[in-house]
VEXDREN-2710 file (C-alpha; in Angstrom, 1 decimal):
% VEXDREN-2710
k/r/px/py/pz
1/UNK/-85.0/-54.8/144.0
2/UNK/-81.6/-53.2/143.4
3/UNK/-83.3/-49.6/142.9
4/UNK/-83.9/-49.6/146.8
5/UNK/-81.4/-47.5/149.1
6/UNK/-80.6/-48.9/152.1
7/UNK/-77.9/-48.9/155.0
8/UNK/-75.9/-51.1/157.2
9/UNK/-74.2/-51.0/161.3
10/UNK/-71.9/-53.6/161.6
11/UNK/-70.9/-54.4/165.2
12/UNK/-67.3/-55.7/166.3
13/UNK/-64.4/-55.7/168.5
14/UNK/-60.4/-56.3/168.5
15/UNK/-59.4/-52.8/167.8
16/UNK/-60.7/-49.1/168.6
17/UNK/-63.2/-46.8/167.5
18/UNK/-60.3/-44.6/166.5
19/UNK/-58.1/-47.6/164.3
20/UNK/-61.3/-48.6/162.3
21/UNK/-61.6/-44.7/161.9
22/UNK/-57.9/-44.9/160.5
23/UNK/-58.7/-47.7/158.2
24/UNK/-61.5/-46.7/156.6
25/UNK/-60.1/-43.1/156.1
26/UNK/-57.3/-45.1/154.4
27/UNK/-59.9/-46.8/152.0
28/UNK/-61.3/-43.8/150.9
29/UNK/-58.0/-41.7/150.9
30/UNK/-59.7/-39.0/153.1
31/UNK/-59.5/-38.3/156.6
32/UNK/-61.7/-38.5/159.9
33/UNK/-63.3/-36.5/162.3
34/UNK/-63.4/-37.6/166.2
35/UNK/-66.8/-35.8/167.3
36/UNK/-67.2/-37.4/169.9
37/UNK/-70.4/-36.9/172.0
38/UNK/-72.9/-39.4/173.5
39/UNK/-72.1/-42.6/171.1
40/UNK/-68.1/-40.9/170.9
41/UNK/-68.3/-41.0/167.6
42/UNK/-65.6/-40.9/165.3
43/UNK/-66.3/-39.6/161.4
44/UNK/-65.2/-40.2/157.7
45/UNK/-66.0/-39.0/154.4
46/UNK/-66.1/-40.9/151.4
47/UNK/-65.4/-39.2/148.1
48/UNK/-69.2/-38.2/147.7
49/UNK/-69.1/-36.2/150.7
50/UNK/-71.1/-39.0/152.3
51/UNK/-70.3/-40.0/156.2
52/UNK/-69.4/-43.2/157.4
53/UNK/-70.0/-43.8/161.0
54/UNK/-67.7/-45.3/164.1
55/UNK/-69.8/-45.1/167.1
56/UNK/-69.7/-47.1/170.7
57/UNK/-72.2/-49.8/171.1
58/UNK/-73.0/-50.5/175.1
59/UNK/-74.1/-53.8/174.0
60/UNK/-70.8/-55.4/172.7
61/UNK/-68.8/-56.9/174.3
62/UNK/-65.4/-55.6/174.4
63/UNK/-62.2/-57.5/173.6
64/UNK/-58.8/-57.5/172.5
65/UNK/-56.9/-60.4/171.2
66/UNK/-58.2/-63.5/173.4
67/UNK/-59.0/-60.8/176.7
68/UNK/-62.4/-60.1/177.0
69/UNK/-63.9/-56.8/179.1
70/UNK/-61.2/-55.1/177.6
71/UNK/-60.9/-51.2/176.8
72/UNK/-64.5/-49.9/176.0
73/UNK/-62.8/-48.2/173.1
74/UNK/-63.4/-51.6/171.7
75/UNK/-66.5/-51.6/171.4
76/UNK/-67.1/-50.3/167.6
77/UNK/-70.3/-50.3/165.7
78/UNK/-69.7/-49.1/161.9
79/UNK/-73.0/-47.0/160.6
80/UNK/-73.4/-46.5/156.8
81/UNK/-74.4/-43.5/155.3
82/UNK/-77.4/-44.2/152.5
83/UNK/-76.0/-46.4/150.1
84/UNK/-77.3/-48.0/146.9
85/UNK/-76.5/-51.5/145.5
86/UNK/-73.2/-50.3/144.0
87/UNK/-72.1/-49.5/147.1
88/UNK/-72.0/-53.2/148.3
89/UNK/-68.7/-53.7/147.0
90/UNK/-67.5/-50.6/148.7
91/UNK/-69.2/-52.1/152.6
92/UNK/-67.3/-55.6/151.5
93/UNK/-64.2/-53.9/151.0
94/UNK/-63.9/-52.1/154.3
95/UNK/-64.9/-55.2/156.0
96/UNK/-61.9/-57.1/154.5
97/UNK/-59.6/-54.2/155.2
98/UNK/-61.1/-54.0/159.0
99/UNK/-60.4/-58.2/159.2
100/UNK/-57.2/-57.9/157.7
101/UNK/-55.3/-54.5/158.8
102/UNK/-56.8/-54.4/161.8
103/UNK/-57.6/-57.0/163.6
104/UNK/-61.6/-57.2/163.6
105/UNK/-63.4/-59.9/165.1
106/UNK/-66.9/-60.2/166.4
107/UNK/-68.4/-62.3/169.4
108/UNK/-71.4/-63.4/170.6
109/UNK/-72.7/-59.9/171.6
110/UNK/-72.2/-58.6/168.4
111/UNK/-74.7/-58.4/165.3
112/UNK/-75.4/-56.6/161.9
113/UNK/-78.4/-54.3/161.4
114/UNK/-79.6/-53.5/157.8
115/UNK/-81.5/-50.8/157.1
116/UNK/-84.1/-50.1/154.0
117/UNK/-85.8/-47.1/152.8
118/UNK/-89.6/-47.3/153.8
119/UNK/-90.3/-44.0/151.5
120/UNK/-92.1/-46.3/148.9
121/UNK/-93.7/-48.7/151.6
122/UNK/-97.7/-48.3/152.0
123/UNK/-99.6/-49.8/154.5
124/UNK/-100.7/-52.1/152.8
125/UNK/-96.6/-53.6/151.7
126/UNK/-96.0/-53.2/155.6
127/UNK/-98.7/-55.4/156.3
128/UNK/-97.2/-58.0/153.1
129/UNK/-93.2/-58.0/154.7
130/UNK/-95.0/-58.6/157.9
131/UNK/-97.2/-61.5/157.0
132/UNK/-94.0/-62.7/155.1
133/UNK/-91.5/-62.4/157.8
134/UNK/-93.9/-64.2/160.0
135/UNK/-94.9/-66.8/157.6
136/UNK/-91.1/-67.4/157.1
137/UNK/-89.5/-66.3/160.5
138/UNK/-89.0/-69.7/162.0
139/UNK/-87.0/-70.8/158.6
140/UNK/-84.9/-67.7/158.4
141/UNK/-84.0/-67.9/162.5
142/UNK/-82.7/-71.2/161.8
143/UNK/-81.0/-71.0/158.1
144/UNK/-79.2/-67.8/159.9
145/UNK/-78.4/-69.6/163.1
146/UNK/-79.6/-66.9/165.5
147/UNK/-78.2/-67.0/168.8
148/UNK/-81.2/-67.7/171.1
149/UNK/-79.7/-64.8/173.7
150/UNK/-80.1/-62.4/170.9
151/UNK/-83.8/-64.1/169.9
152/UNK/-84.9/-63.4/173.2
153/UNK/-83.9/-59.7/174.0
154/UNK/-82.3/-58.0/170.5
155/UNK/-84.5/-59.7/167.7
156/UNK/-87.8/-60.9/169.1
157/UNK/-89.7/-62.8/166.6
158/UNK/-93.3/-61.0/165.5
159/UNK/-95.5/-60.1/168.1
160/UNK/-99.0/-62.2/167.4
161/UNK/-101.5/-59.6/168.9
162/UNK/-99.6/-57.0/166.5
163/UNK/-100.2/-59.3/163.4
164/UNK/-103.4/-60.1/163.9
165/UNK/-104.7/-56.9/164.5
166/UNK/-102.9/-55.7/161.2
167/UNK/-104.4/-58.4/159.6
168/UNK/-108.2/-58.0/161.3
169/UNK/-108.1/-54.0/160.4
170/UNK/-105.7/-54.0/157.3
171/UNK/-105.0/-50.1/157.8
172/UNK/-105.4/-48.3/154.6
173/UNK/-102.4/-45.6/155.9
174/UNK/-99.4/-45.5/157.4
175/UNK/-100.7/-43.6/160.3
176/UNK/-103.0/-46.4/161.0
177/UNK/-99.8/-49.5/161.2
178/UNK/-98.1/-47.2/163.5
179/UNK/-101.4/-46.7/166.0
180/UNK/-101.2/-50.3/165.9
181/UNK/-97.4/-50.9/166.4
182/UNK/-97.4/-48.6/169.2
183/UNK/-100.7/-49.8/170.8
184/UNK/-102.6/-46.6/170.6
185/UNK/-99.2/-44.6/172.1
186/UNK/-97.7/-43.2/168.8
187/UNK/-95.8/-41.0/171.2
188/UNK/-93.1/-43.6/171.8
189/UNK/-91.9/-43.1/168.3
190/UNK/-89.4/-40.3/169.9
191/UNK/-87.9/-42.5/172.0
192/UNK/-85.0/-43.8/170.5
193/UNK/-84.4/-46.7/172.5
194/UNK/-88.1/-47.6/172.7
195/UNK/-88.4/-51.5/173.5
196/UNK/-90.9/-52.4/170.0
197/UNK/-87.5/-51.5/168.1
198/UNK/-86.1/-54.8/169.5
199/UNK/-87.8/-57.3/167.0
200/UNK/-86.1/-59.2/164.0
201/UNK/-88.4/-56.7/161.8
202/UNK/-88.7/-53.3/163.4
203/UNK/-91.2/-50.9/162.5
204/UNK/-90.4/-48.5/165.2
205/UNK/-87.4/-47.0/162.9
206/UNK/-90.3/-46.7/159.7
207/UNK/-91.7/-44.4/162.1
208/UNK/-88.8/-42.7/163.4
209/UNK/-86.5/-43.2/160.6
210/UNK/-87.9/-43.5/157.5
211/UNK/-85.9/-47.2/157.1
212/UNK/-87.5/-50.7/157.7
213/UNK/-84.6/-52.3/160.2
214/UNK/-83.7/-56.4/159.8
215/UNK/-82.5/-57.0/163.2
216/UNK/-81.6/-60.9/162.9
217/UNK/-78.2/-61.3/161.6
218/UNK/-75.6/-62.3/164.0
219/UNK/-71.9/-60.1/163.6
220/UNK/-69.7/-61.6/161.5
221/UNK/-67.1/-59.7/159.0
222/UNK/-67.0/-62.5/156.6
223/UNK/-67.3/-60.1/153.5
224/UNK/-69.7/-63.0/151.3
225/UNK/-72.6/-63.6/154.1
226/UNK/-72.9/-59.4/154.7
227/UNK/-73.7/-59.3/151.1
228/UNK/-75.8/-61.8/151.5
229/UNK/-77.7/-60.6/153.7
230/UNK/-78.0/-57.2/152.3
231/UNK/-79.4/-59.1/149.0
232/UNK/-81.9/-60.9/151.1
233/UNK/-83.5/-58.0/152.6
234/UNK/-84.1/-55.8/149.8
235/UNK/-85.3/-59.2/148.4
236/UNK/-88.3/-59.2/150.9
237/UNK/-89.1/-56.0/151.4
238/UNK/-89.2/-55.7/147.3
239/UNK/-91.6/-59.0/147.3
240/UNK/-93.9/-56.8/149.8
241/UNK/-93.6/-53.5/147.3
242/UNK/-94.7/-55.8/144.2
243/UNK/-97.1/-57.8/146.0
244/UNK/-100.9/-57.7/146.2
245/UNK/-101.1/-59.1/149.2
246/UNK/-98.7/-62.2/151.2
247/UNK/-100.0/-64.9/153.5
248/UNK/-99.2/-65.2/157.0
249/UNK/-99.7/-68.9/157.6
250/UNK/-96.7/-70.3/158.9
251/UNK/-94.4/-72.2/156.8
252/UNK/-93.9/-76.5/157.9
253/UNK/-91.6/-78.7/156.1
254/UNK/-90.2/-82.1/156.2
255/UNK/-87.4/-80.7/153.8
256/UNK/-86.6/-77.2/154.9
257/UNK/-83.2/-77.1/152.1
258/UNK/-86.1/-77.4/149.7
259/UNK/-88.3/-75.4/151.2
260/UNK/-86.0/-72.2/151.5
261/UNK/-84.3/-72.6/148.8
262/UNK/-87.8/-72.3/146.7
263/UNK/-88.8/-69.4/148.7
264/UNK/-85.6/-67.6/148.0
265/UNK/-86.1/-68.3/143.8
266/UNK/-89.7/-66.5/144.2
267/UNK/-87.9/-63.6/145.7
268/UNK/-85.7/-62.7/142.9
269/UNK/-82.4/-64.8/144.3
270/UNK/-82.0/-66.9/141.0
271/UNK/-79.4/-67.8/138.6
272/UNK/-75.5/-67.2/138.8
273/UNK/-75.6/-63.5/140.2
274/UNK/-77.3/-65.0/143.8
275/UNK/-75.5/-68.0/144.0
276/UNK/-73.5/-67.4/146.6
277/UNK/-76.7/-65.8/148.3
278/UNK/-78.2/-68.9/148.4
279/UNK/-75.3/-71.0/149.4
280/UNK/-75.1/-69.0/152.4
281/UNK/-78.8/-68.7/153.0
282/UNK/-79.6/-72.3/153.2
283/UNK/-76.1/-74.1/154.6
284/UNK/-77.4/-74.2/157.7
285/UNK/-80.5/-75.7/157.1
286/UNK/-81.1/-79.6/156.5
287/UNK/-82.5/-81.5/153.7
288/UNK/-82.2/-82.6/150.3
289/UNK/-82.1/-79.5/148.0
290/UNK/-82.6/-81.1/144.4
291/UNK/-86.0/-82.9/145.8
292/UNK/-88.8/-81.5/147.6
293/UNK/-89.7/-85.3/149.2
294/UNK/-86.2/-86.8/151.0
295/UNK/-87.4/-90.1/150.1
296/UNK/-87.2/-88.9/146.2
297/UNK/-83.6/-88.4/146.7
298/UNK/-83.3/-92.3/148.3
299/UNK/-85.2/-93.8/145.5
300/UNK/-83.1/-91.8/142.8
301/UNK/-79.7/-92.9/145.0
302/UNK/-81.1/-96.5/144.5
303/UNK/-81.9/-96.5/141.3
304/UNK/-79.0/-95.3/139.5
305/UNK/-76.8/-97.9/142.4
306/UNK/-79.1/-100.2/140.9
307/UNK/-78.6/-99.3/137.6
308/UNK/-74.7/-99.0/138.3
309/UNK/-75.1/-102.8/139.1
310/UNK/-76.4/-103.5/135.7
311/UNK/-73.9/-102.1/134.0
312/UNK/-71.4/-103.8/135.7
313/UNK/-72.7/-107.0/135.1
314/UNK/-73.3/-106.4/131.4
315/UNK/-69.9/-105.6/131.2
316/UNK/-68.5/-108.5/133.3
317/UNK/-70.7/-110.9/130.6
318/UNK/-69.1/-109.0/127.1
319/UNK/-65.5/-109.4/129.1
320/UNK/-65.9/-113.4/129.9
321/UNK/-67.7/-114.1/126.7
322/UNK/-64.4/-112.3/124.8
323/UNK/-62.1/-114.3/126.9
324/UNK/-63.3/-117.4/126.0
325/UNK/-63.6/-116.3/122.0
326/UNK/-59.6/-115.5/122.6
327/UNK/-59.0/-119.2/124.2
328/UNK/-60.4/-120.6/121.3
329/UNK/-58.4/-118.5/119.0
END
């Protein structure tokens, strides 16, 4: 899991393109480049000669302190360069130092893309993370809380007609799961903005990019859930590498804690290193997570009240029996 390369855009407002520039120059004691052009992008090396990203985003929406439609120079997305899973330390720190020196906040129209490398995917792992992103999808939408504005136009769920054709003709090449994702138009991969890209798992950018995009995360700059999430998907898309092959059947449960939580073990998110993974990953969602059955958990709760009882009562018997052994002292 932690061999896989991947990148990150983090979307936010409350300051400009140029102070975030300033800031995470700072961090890595370089300086940055205003290059301006279509996105007006502003540029920063780190000490590996690798660049870091400030671009304009027409989808956020800008603000500044508690004004919204402010200056459009506050609409700042923050692209990674390709990073490995060292460099999540390095993507926490600039969040913090965003937060905290300048005065970064997110809103409703902002969200966090994460990108992985596809160079090891095969057909058939794309048709696994797809079959596992569908079986899971309705689970992760909720544990993440995702805003149903950005459901509905930014990260679509799965299309069905696309799965079950993947799943009907289980391509043996790449070539093959793009003919499908494009519906027969494999032309559309040069379009940049091409509507397929707008799904919670977009396979336009394995086709134009190289990268499997997670689309589904809303913005935040809380430096523990961006971790998070960046440990959750090189989670799945490792479970598709390793795979023989992953079930599409969707995922029902009268104790979704449970449910999730056992999911997120079989992906690799286990012991002490994930724990704050998990916490994060499954706060949202209800149920009982020690007990797969809720009405385990009120039996157990009963019997050790019942058991509590007892005990009390053994020890109110030993307590009047000694008091009257000391009267007749």
């Amino acid at each position: 899991m932690k061999s896989q390369r991947f990148g990150i855009e983090i979307e936010m407002t409350g300051l400009t393109r140029r102070s975030a520039a300033l800031i995470i120059a700072k961090h890595f004691d370089t300086g940055f480049r205003h290059e301006r052009g279509v996105y007006d992008t502003y540029s920063v090396c780190d000490q590996d000669g690798r660049k870091w990203k400030i671009v304009r985003d027409a989808s956020i929406t800008p603000q500044c302190g508690n004004r919204f439609d402010y200056d459009p120079d506050y609409k700042v997305e923050v692209v990674s360069p390709v990073c490995h899973y060292e460099d999540i330390e390095t993507i926490q720190s600039i969040v913090r130092e965003l937060r905290r020196n300048g005065h970064a906040k997110v809103n409703e129209s902002c969200g966090i893309h994460i990108h992985v490398d596809a160079s090891k995917h095969t057909a058939r792992s794309l048709r696994n993370i797809a079959n596992i992103m569908y079986s899971k999808e309705d689970l992760i939408f909720k544990a993440l809380k995702v805003r149903p504005q950005r459901e509905v136009r930014f990260c679509k769920k799965i299309d069905d007609d696309f799965l079950e054709m993947l799943n009907r003709k289980k391509p043996k090449d790449i070539e093959e799961v793009e003919n499908l994702w494009y519906d027969g138009n494999t032309s559309r991969k040069y379009e940049h903005y091409d509507d397929s890209r707008y799904h919670a798992l977009n396979f336009h950018s394995v086709f134009s990019k190289g990268t499997i995009e997670f689309r589904m995360f809303n913005g935040t700059l809380h430096a523990g859930e961006i971790k998070t999430y960046i440990q959750f998907c090189l989670a799945i898309s490792h479970q598709a590498l390793v795979q023989n092959k992953a079930s599409r059947v969707k995922t029902h449960s009268s104790n979704e804690k449970y449910t999730f939580r056992t999911w997120l073990l079989r992906l690799g998110l286990i012991g002490d290193e994930f724990k704050t993974a998990r916490h994060h990953l499954l706060k949202n969602l209800d149920g009982c997570i020690a007990w797969k059955d809720p009405q385990q958990a009120v039996m157990q709760r009963e019997r050790l009240q019942s058991a509590q009882e007892t005990n009390n009562e053994s020890l109110e018997d030993v307590q009047e029996e000694l008091g009257m052994h000391m009267q007749q002292m």
